[in-house]
C-alpha positions as CSV (number, residue, x, y, z in Angstrom):
1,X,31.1,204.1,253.3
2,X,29.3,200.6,252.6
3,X,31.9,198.8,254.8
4,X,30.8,201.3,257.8
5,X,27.1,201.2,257.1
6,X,27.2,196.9,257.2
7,X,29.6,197.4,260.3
8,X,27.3,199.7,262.0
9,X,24.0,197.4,261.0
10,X,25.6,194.2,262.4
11,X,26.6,195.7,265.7
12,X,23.0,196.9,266.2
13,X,21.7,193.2,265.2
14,X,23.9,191.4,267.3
15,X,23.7,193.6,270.5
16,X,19.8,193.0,270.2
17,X,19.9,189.4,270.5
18,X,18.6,188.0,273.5
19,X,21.7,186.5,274.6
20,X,22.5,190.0,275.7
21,X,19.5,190.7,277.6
22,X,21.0,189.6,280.8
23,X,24.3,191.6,280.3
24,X,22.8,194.7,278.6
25,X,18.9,195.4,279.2
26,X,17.8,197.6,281.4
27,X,15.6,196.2,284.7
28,X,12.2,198.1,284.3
29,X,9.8,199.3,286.8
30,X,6.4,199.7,287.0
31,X,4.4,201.4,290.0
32,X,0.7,202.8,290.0
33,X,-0.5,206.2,290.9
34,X,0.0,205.9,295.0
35,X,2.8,203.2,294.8
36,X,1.1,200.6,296.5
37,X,1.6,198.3,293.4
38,X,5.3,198.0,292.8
39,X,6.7,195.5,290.1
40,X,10.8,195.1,288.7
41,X,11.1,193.2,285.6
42,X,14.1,191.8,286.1
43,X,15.9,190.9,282.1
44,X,17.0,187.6,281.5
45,X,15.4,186.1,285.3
46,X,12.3,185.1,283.2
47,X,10.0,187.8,285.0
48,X,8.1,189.7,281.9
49,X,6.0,192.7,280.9
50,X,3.5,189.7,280.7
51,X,3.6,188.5,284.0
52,X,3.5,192.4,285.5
53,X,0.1,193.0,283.7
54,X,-1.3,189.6,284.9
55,X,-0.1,190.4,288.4
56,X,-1.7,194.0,288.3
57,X,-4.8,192.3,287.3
58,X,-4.7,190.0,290.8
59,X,-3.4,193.4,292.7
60,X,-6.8,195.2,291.1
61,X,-8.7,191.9,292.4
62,X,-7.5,191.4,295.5
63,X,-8.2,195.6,296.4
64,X,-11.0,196.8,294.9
65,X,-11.0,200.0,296.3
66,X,-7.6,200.1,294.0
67,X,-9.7,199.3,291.0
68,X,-11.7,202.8,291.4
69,X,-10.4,206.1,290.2
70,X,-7.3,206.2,288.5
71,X,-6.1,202.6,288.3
72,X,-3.8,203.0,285.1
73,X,-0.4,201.1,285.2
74,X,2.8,203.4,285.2
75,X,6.5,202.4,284.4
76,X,8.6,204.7,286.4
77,X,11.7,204.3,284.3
78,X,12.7,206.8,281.5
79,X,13.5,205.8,277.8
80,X,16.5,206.2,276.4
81,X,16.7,206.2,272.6
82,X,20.4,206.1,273.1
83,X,20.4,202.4,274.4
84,X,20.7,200.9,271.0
85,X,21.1,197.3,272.1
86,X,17.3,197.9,273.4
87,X,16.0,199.1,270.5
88,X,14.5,195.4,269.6
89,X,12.5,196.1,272.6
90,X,11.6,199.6,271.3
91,X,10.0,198.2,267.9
92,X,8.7,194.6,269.2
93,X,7.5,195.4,272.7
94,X,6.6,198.9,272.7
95,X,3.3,198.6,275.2
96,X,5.8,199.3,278.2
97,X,7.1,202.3,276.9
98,X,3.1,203.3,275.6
99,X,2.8,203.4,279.4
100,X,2.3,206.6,281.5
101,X,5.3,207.8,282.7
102,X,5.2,207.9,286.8
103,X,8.5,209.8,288.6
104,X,9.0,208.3,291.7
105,X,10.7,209.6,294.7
106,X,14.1,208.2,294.5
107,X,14.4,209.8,291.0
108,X,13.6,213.3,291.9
């Protein structure tokens, strides 16, 4: 029983290193409400949760009339608790799952 439970505790450590982000993680979507904002982050090609918020920001600049109503940021993927090797993501960068959920039309 120890043997299985140190077994199953170093799969789920070693799956969530980021050397598996490229092989493993999930490419996550974000949209706002009339999906005239659209951004992929793309795991392991360097384009972050980070650099979607600062990019909404600019998108919010540059239309205004966006920046009115309901100008919340939406990620239009699903979570899936069953994805172990994301769980790291789960506990250390859980503001992109905090996000709204947003179906889009391709998943419907």
């Amino acid at each position: 029983m120890k043997k299985t439970l140190i077994v199953v505790i170093c799969v789920l450590v070693l799956t969530n290193l980021p050397i598996f982000d490229f092989f493993l993680k999930e490419n996550y979507t974000y949209s706002n409400i009339d999906g005239s904002f659209i951004y992929s982050e793309e795991s392991g090609k360097g384009q972050s949760f980070k650099t979607c918020l600062m990019r909404y920001g600019y998108f919010l600049c540059q239309h205004p009339e966006k920046d009115k109503g309901d100008n919340n940021l939406y990620r239009t993927f699903t979570i899936k608790p069953w994805r172990f090797w994301e769980w790291a993501d789960f506990i250390f960068q859980h503001e992109r799952f905090a996000l709204p959920y947003k179906r889009t039309r391709e998943t419907k």
